[in-house]
C-alpha positions in Angstrom: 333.9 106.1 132.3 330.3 105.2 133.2 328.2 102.1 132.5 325.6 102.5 129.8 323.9 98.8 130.0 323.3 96.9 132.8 321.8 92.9 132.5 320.7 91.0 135.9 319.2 87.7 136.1 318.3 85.1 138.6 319.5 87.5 141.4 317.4 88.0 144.7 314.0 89.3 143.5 315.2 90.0 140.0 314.9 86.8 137.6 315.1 89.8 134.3 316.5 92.7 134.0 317.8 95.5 131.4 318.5 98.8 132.5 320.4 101.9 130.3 321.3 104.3 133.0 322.0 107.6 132.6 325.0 110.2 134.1 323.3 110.1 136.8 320.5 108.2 138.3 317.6 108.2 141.0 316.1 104.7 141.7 312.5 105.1 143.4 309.7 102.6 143.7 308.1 100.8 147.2 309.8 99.1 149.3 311.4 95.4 147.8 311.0 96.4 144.2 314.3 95.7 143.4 316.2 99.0 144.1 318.3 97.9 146.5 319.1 94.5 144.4 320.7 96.3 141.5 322.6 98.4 143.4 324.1 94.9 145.2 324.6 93.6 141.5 327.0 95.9 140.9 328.3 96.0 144.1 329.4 92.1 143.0 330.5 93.1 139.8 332.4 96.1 140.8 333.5 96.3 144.4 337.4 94.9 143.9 337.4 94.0 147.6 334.6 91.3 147.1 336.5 88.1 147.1 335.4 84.4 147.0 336.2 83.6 151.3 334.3 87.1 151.6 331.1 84.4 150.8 329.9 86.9 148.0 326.5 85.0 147.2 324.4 81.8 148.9 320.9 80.4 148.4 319.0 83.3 149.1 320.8 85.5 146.6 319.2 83.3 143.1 315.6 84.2 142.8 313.5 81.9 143.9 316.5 79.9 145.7 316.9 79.2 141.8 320.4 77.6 142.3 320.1 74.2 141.4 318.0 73.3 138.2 315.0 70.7 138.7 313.5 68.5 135.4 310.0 67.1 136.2 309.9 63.6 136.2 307.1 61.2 135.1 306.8 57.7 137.1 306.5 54.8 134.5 303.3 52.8 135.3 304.4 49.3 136.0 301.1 46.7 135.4 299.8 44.9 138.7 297.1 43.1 139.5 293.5 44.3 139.6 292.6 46.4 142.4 288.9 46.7 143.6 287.6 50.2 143.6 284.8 52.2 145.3 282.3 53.4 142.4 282.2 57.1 141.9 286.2 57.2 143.4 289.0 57.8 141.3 292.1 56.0 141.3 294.6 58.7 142.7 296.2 60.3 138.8 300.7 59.2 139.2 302.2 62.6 139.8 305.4 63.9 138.4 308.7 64.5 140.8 311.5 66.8 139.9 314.9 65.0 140.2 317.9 68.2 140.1 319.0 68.1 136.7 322.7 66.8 135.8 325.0 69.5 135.7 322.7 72.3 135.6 323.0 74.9 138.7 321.6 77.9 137.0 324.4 81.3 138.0 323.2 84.6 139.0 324.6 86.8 136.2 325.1 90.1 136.1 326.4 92.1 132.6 327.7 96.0 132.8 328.9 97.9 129.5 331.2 100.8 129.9 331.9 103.4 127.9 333.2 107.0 127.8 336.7 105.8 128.3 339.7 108.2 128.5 342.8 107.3 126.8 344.4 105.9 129.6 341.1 103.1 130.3 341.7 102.2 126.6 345.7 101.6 127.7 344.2 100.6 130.4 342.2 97.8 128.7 343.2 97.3 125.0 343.1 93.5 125.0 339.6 93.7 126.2 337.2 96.4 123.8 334.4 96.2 121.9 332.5 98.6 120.4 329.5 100.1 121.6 326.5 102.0 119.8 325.2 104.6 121.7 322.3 105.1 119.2 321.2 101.3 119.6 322.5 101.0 122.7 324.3 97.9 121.4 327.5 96.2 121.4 328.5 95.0 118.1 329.2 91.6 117.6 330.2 91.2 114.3 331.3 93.0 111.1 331.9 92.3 107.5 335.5 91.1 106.9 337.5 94.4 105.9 335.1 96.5 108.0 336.3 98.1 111.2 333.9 97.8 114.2 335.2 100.5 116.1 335.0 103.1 112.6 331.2 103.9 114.0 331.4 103.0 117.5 333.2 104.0 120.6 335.1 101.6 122.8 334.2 100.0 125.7 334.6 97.1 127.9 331.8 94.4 128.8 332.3 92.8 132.4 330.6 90.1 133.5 329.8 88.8 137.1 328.6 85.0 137.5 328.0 82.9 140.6 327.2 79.4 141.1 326.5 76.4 143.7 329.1 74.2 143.4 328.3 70.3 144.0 331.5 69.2 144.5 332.4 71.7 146.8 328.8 72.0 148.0 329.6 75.6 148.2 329.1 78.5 146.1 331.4 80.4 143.9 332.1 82.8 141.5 333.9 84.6 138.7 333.9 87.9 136.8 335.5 87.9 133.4 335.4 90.4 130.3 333.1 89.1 127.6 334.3 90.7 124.1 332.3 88.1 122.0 328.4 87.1 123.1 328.0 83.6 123.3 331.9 82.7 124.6 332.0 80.4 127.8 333.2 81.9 131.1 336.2 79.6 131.2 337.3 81.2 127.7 337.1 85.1 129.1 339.8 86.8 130.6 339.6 87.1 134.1 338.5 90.9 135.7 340.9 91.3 138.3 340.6 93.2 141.0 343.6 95.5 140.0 341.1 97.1 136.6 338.1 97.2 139.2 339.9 99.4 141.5 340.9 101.3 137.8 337.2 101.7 137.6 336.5 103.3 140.9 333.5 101.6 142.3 331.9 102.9 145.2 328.9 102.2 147.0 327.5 103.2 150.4 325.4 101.7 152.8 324.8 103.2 156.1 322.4 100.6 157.7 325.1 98.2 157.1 328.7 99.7 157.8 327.4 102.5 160.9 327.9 100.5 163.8 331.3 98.6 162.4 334.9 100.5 163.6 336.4 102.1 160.8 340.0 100.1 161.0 342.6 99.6 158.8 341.3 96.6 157.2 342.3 96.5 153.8 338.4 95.0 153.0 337.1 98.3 154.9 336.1 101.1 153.3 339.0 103.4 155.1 341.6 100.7 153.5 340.1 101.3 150.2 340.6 105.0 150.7 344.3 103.8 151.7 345.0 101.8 148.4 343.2 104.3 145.8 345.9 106.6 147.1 348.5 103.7 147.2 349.4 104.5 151.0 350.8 101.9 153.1 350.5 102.0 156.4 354.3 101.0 158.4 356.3 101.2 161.4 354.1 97.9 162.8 356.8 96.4 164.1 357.7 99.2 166.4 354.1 99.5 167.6 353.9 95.7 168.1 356.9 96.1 170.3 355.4 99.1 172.1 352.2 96.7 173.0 354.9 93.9 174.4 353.7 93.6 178.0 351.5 96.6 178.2 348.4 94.4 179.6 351.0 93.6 182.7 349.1 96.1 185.2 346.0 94.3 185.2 348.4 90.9 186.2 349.9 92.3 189.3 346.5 91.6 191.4 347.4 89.0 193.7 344.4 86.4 193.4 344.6 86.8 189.6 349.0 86.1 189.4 347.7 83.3 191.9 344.9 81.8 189.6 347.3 82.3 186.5 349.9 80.4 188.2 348.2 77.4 189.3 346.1 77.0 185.8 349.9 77.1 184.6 351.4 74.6 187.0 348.3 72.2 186.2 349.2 72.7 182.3 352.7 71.2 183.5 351.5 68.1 184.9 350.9 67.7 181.5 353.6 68.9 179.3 356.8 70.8 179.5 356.0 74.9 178.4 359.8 75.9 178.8 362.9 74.4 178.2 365.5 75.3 180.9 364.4 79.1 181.5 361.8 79.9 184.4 358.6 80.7 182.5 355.4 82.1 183.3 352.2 83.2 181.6 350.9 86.7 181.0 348.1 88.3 178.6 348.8 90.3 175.1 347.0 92.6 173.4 345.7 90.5 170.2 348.5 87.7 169.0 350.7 90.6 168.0 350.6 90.4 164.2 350.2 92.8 161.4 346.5 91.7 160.3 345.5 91.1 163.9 346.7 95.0 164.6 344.7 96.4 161.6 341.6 94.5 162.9 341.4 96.3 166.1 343.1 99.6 165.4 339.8 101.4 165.1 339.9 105.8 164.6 339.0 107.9 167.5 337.6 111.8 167.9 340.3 112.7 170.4 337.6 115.5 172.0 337.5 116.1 175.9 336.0 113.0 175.4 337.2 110.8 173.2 335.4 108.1 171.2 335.9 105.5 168.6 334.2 106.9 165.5 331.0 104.0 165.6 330.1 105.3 168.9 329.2 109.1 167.8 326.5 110.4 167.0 324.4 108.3 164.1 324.6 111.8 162.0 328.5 111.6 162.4 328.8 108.5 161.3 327.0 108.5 158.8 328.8 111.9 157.6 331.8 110.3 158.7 331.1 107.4 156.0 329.9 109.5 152.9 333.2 111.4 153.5 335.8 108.5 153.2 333.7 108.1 149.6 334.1 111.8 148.3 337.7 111.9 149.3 338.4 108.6 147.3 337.1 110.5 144.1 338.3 113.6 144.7 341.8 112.3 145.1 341.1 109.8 142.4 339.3 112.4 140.2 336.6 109.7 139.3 334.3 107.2 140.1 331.1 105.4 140.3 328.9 105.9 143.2 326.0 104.0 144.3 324.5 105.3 147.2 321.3 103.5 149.3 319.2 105.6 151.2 322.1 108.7 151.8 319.3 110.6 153.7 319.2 108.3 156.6 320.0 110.4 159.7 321.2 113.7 157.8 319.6 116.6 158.1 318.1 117.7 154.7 320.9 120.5 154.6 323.2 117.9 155.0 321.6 115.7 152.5 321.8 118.5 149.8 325.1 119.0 150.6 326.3 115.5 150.4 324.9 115.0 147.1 325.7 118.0 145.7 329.2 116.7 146.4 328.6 114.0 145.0 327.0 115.0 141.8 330.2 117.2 141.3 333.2 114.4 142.1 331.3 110.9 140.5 331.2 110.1 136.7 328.4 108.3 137.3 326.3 107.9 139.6 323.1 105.9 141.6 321.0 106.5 143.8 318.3 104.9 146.1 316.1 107.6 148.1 313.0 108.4 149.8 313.7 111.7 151.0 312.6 114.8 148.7 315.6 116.9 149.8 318.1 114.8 148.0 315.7 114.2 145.1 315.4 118.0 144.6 318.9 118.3 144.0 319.0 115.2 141.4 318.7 116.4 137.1 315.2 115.4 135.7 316.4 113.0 133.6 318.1 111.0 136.5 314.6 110.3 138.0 312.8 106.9 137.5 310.6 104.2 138.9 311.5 100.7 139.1 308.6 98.4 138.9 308.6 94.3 139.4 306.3 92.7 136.9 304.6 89.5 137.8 307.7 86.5 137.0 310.2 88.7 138.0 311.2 91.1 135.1 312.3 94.9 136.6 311.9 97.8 134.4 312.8 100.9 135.1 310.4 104.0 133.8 312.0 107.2 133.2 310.6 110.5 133.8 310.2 111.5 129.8 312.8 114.3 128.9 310.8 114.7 125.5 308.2 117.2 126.2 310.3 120.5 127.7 307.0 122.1 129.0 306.8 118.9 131.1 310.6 119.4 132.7 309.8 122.6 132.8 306.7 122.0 135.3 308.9 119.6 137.0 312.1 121.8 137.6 309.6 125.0 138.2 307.6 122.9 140.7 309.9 120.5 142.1 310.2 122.0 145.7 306.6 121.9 146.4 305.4 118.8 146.3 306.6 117.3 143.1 309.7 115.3 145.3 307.3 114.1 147.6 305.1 113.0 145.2 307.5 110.7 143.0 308.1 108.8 146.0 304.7 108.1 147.0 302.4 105.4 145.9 299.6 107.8 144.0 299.1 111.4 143.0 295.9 113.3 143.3 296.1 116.8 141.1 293.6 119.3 141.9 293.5 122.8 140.7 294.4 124.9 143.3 296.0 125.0 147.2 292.6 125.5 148.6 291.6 121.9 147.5 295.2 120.6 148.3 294.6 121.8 152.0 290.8 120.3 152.0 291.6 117.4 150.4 294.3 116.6 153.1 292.4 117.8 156.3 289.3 115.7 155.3 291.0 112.7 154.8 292.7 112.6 158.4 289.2 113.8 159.5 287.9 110.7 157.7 290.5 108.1 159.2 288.8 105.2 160.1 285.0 105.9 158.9 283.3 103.8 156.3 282.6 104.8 153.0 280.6 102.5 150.6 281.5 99.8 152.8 285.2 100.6 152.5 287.7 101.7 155.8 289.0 105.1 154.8 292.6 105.9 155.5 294.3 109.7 155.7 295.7 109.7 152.2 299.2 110.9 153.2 298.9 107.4 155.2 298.4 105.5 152.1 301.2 107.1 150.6 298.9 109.3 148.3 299.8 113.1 147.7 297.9 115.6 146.6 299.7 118.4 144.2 297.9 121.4 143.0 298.6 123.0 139.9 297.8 127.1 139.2 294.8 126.2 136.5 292.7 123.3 135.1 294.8 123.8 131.6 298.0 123.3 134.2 296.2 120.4 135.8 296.8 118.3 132.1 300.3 118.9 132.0 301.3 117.9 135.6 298.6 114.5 135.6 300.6 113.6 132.1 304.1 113.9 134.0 303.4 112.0 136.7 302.1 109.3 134.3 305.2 109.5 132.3 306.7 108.8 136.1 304.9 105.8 136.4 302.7 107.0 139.3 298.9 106.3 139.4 297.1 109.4 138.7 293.9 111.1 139.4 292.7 114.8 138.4 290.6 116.2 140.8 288.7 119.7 138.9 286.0 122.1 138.4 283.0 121.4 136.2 284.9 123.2 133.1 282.5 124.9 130.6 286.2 124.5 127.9 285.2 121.8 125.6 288.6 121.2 124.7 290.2 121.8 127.9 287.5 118.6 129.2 288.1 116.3 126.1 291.8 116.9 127.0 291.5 116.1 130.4 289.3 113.2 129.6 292.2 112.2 127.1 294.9 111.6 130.1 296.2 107.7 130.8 294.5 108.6 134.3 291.3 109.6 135.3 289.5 113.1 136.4 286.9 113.7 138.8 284.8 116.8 138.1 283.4 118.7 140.7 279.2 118.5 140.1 279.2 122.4 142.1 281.1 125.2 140.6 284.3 124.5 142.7 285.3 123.6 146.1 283.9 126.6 147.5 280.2 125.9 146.4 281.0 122.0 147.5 281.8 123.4 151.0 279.0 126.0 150.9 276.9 123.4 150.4 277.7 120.7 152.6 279.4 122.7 156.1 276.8 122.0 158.4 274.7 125.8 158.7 276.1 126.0 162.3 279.7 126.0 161.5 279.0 128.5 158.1 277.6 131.0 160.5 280.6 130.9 163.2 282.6 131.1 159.7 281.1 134.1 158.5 282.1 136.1 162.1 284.6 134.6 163.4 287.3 132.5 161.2 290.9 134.0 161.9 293.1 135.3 159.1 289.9 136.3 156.8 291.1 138.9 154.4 287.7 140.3 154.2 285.8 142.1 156.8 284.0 139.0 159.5 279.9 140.0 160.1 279.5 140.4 163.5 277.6 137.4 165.3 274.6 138.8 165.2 274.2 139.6 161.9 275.6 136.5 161.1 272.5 134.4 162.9 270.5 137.0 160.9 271.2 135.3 157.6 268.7 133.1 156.1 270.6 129.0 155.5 270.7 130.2 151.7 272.0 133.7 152.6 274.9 132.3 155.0 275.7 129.2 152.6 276.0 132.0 149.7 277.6 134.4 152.0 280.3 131.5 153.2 280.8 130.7 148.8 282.1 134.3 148.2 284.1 134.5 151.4 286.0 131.5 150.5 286.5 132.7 146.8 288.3 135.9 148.2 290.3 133.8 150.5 291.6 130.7 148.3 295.0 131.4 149.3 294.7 131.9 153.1 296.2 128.7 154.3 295.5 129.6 158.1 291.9 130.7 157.5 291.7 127.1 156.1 293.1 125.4 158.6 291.1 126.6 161.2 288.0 126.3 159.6 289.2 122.5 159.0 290.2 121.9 162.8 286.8 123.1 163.8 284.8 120.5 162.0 283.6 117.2 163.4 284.5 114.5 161.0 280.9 113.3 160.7 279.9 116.6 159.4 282.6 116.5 156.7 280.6 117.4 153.0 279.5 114.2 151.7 281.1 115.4 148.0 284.4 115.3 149.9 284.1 112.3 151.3 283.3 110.9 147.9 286.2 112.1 146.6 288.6 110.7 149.0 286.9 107.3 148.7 287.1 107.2 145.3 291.0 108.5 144.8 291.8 106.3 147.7 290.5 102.9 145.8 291.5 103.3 142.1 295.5 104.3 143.7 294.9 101.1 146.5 293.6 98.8 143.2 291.0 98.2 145.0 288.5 99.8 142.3 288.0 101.6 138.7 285.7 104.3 137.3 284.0 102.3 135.1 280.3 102.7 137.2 280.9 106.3 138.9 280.5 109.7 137.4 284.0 110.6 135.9 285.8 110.3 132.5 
């Protein structure tokens, strides 16, 4: 069983949204997009332990604290007598008021189709199907009398989460329901109880959130929920409330503390009588020795040479410690639907690819919030996809495209260098080659904090701007048109290309491409290196895979001779990373190439939207 459709409205920053989620799915985007608020909507749809004294929702959960419904109001102009006025002043124009508007308190709503059911969901939940097309993604409503809906359609189940302000109460509340006909009132659904949500299997982790409670056997913890999927109930508390009778009596034989407890009792008896015939006396407990009060504090312990309750290990352990309570549930259960927020947060990336690797393998269905490139390397292409707020509130979500296969192709070839990091950055810059990737990089920390046609320059990583190189100019198309299809801004960063196809293709991109004036990077840094650093270059740069000229014959070289000398060194060394790197750490930043610094200013305003192309020498 996974959900196919998901509907949220009025709910935190999300006033609109539709969503068709896949087996699996990856949720990226900046920070307050709305990733973390669909995962929260089904949490509220799903989680059966979410109950109405658990206080679910309140104001700040409706968008735009959109909880109670205002109508503007118009004051009705009532004559009076004539008024003298100031010439060239205006009488003050009436103003409308909003009144709240009678019985109108407008609910968070959230919607979730399910399909792929098994046999035993249908059993499960016969009263409630409808059919669902998976070709319109569509439930259908209605049929011709005679005609079967479910003949072309598979069943499902439509569940429906609302919440509310409540005047009368002057709380908030809420109900979820199955919806089997569009349009039918909540108070006419059948209830969702929380019996067929823990059929379901929802599960959803969130580390920031449950790492520094206990883990106690709570029935609303997560441990208790591992408890009921597997029907265990804990016993024997009667004997271990007995064994707990009197055991906080050492720390009351203390003299001044018996004598303090002893006269706060005798002044209680001035007032009343707290025994009837027997000699009394009062004495401590550990909690009020009930069976709720006993889950509440029981809290699990590493018995190690040192033992600890499990909130005060390590933030790794815990975390671990967390994600494994979830994979046990579906492993024992055999299903389930996992959200999971953030799981990278402090694992270790082997520890992140295992963990969702796990995951992958127990959920039906799963989602996923990340910012960490080892957990989005292990995640299928089509999982991947950018959420995006529009202006009034509407969320999208823009999946990768799965149409083109030399595209996923790129994207599974590729996806450990660079490609992971990239889809969770604000912008991509794709050049041809590492040897622009490196100098790309190293200028723009060089430049951090200059000025470049009037504008404060910023390291691009800094910005959230990577930079991916791709093998060839033809590869360079290919790679700029999948991180479009990912919803990333884009800019190609290329040789001056003689190919008039390869250009007008480039050229034909939703993105633009900057085209190297000089034949390459290497001319661009032939040219611009200051003649001083080409000549220490050209005898002494580490790594070189061609023979260094010793210094003398170095400072022997003509400018043009060194800068042409420096061009074809750099041409048989493209892929030397070190011999880059040093030649990068040796250079002042106010001697790095003016092209280069061009180039960073320009990529670093059309991703910031802080300019276009239209007026600069691209296409």
């Amino acid at each position: 069983m996974r959900i196919v459709k998901i509907q949220i409205s009025n709910f935190r920053c999300v006033q609109n949204a539709t969503l068709f989620p896949q087996k699996h799915n990856v949720f990226l985007g900046p920070n307050n997009v709305g990733k973390t608020a669909v995962l929260e909507a089904l949490n509220l749809l799903l989680n059966p332990e979410i109950t109405i004294a658990s206080q679910a929702i309140d104001e700040n959960d409706f968008w735009k604290r959109n909880y109670i419904a205002k109508t503007p109001v118009s004051p009705v102009a009532t004559p009076s007598a004539p008024q003298e006025s100031t010439v060239g002043e205006l009488a003050p124009a009436a103003t409308e008021t909003e009144v709240e508007a009678e019985n109108d308190y407008p609910p968070i709503r959230v919607e979730a189709v399910l399909a792929g059911l098994t046999k035993e969901d249908e059993d499960v939940f016969s009263e409630t199907l409808v059919p669902w097309k998976d070709d319109t993604r569509e439930v259908i409503e209605s049929t011709p009398e005679g005609v079967d809906p479910f003949a072309n359609a598979k069943p499902a189940i439509r569940v429906v989460f609302e919440g509310w302000y409540d005047p009368d109460e002057d709380d908030f509340t809420y109900v979820t329901y199955f919806l089997t006909s569009a349009g039918v009132s909540r108070e006419d659904c059948s209830k969702f109880t929380k019996v067929q949500k823990r059929h379901i299997g929802f599960l959803i982790y969130r580390d920031f959130r449950a790492l520094t409670r206990p883990i106690t056997l709570e029935p609303t913890t997560l441990f208790g929920r591992l408890l009921s999927s597997q029907e265990v109930v804990p016993k024997n508390f009667e004997d271990a409330l007995k064994q707990l009778d009197g055991s906080l009596d050492p720390m009351t034989q203390e003299s001044e503390f018996v004598s303090l407890l002893n006269a706060y009792k005798a002044e209680c008896e001035r007032f009343l009588s707290l025994s009837f015939g027997n000699t009394s006396a009062f004495s401590f407990e550990v909690t009020d020795r009930t069976r709720s009060e006993l889950k509440h504090v029981s809290q699990l312990y590493v018995r190690d040479d040192v033992s600890l309750p499990l909130q005060k290990m390590g933030a790794g352990t815990r975390s671990l410690a967390l994600l494994s309570i979830l994979t046990l549930i579906m492993r024992r259960r055999g299903r389930g639907i996992l959200a999971l927020e953030e799981p990278e947060t402090f694992l270790f990336p082997h520890a992140q690819r295992r963990v969702i690797d796990e995951c992958l393998g127990l959920a039906d269905q799963t989602f996923i919030t990340t910012h960490s490139p080892y957990v989005l390397e292990r995640m299928p292409v089509e999982a991947v996809g950018r959420i995006e707020r529009l202006e009034g509130g509407t969320i999208n979500w823009k999946q990768i495209s799965a149409t083109n296969i030399k595209q996923i192709n790129l994207f599974s070839k590729r996806l450990r260098h660079g490609f992971c990091e990239a889809l969770l950055g604000r912008g991509v810059v794709v050049v041809e080659g590492d040897s622009d990737r490196w100098w790309l990089n190293g200028a723009s920390r060089l430049l951090h904090g200059a000025t470049w046609d009037g504008k404060l320059l910023e390291a691009l990583e800094l910005r959230g701007i990577a930079v991916v190189s791709a093998d060839t100019n033809g590869d360079v198309e290919k790679t700029a048109q999948f991180f479009c299809d990912a919803g990333l801004k884009v800019v190609n960063v290329v040789d001056l290309d003689k190919n008039a196809t390869l250009v007008a293709a480039l050229c034909g991109l939703p993105c633009p491409t900057i085209f190297f004036p000089e034949k390459g990077l290497e001319k661009v840094l032939a040219e611009g290196l200051s003649v001083e650093l080409v000549r220490r270059i050209l005898a002494e740069a580490p790594y070189c895979k061609t023979p260094l000229l010793s210094a003398s014959d170095a400072a022997a070289l003509t400018d043009a001779e060194a800068r042409d000398k420096l061009c074809e060194m750099l041409t048989f060394n493209k892929g030397s990373a070190s011999m880059h790197e040093w030649i990068i750490s040796q250079l002042p930043a106010k001697d790095v190439p003016k092209r280069l610094m061009e180039v960073i200013g320009m990529v670093s305003g059309f991703i910031a939207g802080e300019m276009d192309f239209g007026s600069l020498s691209v296409c």
